[in-house]
C-alpha positions as CSV (number, residue, x, y, z in Angstrom):
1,X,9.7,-95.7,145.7
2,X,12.0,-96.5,148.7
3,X,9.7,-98.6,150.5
4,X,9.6,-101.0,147.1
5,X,13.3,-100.8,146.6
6,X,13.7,-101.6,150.8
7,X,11.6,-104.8,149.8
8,X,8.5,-103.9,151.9
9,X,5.1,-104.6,150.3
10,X,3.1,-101.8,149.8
11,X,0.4,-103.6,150.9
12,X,2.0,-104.3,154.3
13,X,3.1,-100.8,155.1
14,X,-0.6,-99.6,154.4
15,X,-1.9,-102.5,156.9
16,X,1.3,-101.0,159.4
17,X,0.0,-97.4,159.0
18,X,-3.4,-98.5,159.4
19,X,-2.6,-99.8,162.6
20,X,-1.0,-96.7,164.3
21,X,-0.4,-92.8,164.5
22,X,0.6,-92.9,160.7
23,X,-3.0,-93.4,159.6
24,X,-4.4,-91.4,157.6
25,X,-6.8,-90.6,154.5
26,X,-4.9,-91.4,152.0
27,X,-3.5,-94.6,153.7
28,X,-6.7,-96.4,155.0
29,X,-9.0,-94.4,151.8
30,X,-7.5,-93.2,148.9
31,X,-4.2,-95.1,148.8
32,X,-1.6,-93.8,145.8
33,X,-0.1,-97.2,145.0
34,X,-1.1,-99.2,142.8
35,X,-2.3,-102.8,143.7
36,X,-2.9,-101.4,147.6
37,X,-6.7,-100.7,147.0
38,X,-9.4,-101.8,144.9
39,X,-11.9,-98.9,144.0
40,X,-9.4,-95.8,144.1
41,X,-7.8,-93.9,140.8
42,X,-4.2,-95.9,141.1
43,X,-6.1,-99.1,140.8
44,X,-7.1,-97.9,137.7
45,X,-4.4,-96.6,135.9
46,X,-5.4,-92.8,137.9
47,X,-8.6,-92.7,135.8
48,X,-11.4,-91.2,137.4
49,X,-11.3,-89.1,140.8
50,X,-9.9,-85.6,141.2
51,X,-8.1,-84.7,138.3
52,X,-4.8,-83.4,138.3
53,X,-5.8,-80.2,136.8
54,X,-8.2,-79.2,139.8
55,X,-5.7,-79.8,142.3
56,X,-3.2,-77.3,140.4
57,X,-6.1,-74.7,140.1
58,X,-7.1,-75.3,144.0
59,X,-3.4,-75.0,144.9
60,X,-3.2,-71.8,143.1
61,X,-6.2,-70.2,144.7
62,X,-4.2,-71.0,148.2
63,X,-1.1,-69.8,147.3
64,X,-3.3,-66.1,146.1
65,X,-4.9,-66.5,149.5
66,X,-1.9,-67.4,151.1
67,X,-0.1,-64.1,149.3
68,X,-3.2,-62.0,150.0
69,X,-3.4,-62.5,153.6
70,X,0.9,-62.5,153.8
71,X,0.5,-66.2,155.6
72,X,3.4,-68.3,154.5
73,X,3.1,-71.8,153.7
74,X,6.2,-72.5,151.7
75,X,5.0,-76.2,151.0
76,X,2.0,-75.6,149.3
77,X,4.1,-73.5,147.4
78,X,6.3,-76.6,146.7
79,X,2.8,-78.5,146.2
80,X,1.4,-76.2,143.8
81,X,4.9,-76.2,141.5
82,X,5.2,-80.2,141.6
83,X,1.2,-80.4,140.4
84,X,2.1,-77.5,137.8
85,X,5.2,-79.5,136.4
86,X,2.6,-82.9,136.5
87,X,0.1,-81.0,133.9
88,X,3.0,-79.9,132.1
89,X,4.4,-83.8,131.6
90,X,1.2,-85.5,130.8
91,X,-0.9,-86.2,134.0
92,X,-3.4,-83.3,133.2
93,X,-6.5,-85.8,132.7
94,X,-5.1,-88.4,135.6
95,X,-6.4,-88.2,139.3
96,X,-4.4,-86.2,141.4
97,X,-2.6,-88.9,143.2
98,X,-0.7,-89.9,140.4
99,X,1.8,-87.4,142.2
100,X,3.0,-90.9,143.7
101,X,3.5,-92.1,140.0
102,X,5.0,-88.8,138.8
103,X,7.4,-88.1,142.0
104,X,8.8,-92.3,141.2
105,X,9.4,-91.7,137.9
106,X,10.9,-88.7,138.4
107,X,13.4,-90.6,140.9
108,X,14.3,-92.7,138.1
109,X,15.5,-89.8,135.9
């Protein structure tokens, strides 16, 4: 995404993050990129892990919870449309954090 195209290793900004406020899960455990991580889904092709699929049905749940309760949260509604659009394209079976592979080759269009 940017960060590539700015010409900062992926691998770098995850040590940066790491190091300050910015960390988090899916920086220090469960990194998105590929080549970050060894032992996560996008080290493997987003094979394994929680599937795409789930995270589209657990979205929906939230967003009839959400509705029920009259709570807004207008980005997991934006959440729950851009994992909806992922099943729809192909990335059904992958883990969910191919949302970092979908959303860059999206950006390409």
């Amino acid at each position: 995404m940017r960060i590539v195209r700015l010409g900062l290793d992926p691998k770098l900004l995850a040590k940066i993050l790491n190091m300050s406020s910015g960390r988090c899960w899916s920086s220090d455990t469960y990194n998105p990129v590929p080549g970050v991580m060894e032992g996560v889904p996008s080290a493997n092709n987003y094979q394994g892990g929680f599937g795409t699929t789930l995270m589209a049905k657990d979205l929906s749940l939230a967003q009839m919870s959400a509705t029920n309760t009259k709570t807004p949260v207008p980005l997991g509604s934006v959440a729950h449309q851009v994992y909806r659009i992922m099943c729809a394209k192909g990335y059904a079976q992958k883990d969910f954090s191919s949302v970092f592979q979908f959303l860059r080759e999206e950006e390409n269009l």
